[in-house]
Each structure stands twice: as C-alpha cells, then as structure tokens.
N, C-alpha and C positions, 0 to 999 in steps of 0.2 A: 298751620298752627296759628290760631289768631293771638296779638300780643297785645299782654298784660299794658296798661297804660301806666300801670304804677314801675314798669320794667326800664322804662324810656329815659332813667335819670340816670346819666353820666356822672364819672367822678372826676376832682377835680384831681389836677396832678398832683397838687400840694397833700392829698391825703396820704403818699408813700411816704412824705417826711418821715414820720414818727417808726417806720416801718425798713427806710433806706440802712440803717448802720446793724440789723440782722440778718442783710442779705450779702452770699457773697458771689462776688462778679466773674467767679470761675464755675458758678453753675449755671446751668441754662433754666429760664423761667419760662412758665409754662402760664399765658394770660390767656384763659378758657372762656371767658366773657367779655371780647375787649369792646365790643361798643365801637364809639368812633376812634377808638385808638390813644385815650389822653396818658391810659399809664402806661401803655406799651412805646408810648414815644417818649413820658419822663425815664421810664428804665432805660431803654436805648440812649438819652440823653446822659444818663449816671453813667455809663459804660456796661451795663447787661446784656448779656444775650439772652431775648425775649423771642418767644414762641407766640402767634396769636392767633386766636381763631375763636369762631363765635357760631352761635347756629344761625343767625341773620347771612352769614357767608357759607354754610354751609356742613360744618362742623357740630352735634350737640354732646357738650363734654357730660352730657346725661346718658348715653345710650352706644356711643363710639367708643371705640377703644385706639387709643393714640400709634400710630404709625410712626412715631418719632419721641428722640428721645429728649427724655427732660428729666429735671431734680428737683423743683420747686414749684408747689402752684401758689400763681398769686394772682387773686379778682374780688373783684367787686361782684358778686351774682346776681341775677336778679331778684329782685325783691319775694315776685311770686313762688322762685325755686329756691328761694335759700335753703330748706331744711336737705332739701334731693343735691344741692350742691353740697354742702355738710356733708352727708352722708357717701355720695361719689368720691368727695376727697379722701377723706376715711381708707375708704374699699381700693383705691388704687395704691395706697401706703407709701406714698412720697410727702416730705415734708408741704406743708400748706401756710399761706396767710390766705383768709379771707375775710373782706370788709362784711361784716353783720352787727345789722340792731341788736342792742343788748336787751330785748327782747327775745332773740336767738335760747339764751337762758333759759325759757319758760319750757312748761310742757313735757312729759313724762316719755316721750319719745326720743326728743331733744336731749334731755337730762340723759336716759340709756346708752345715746353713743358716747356722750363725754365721761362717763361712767366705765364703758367699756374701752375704749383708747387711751382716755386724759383729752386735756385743752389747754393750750396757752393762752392768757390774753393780754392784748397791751394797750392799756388803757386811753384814752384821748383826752389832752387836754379844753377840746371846744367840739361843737360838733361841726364837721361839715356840711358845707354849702354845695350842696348835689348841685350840679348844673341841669335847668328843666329843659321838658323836651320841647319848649318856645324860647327856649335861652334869656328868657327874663324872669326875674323875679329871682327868689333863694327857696333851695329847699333843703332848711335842717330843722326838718319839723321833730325827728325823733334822736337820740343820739346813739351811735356805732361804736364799734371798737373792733381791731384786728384781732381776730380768730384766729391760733394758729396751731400747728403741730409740728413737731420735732423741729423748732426754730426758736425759738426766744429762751432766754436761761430760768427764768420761773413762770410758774403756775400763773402768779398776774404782776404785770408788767406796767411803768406808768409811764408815760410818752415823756420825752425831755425838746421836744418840738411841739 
C-alpha cells in the first residue's frame, strides 16, 4: 500500500490533555493508529493500559478484526482514512475518541453515521501542532477536535485545557 504523505503527521502528546479526565484507567485502550508511539506512551505515562498496533507494523484496524480485548478506541487516524476510521469505530460498538478535522462534519455520508449512532464532541481550545514528518516546522494548518462515542457527558464538550 503506498502512503498517503499527508498520513506521516504524528500527534503531539499534549493533544490527550483535553481528552485525559474522560478516560478511565480501569479500561483497556485500544490505540489503532499509533504512529511512532507519542500517545500510547503519554497514556502509558497517565497509568493506562494501552493496546497498539498500526498497519505500518502490521495490523489494519480497517479490515482485521481484533484478537484482544479492549473498551475504548483512542487515535488520531490518518488523515486520508478518516471517514473509514469513523465508520470502523461505529461498526465495532465500543466507546471511541478520535482526533478529526472539524471538517469530519461535512458531507452527506459523514452527517448519515452521526445521524445514525450520535457524536460527541469536545471541543479544542487551540489547534494542534502535528509533529511533520521532517520534525520541523508546525503543522496546525486546519483545526480538530475529539470525535467521540459513548464517552464524554454531552453532545459538545469544550476543553478546559
């Protein structure tokens, strides 16, 4: 599978802030796009048991069906899969955050599953600064917010970090 360049941007740790005080550390997290690993070692850092796998190692939380067990997915997906990530989360019916442009919004597809499930979302007070895949430079060219399902207590949520 050749990779998306726009896929190559990591997040930083600091983006679970606003996301850490809905998660709880008696469930096991399920990080299906970890990348090189930044938020599966902040959640490991907060005291989580994190799951992680990636299709770069081998795993495609597109098409696999999980061998282990978990309660929560939490990623950053790539940018070119986000709606097939949406929609995978959905279809396995376990609680989700997932980082997406508020763009994710648009489009009559998009709007159908939120339509048909619900959405949380919890709003960002700044945008993040993606880590590029030269490690220089900033990339918060557009702004996100956590996407979630059966985790946060309303409809839209505003970050207190």
């Amino acid at each position: 599978m050749k990779k998306n360049s726009l896929d190559d941007y990591q997040t930083p740790p600091s983006a679970l802030d606003p996301l850490l005080p809905y998660l709880d550390k008696n469930k096991i997290i399920w990080e299906c796009a970890s990348g090189k690993g930044y938020l599966v070692n902040r959640l490991q850092q907060e005291g989580f048991k994190v799951i992680a796998t990636d299709i770069l190692t081998g795993f495609d939380f597109l098409t696999k069906e999980p061998d282990f067990d978990f309660d929560i997915i939490v990623t950053n997906p790539p940018y070119s899969k986000k709606y097939e990530f949406l929609k995978r989360a959905y279809e396995l019916g376990k609680p989700f955050a997932l980082l997406l442009p508020l763009t994710i919004l648009e489009t009559e597809k998009r709007q159908a599953l939120f339509k048909k499930y619900g959405i949380e979302i919890l709003l960002l007070k700044k945008r993040i600064n993606f880590i590029t895949p030269s490690g220089s430079g900033s990339g918060s060219w557009f702004a996100t917010a956590w996407f979630c399902w059966h985790l946060l207590p309303n409809q839209i949520n505003f970050s207190e970090v």
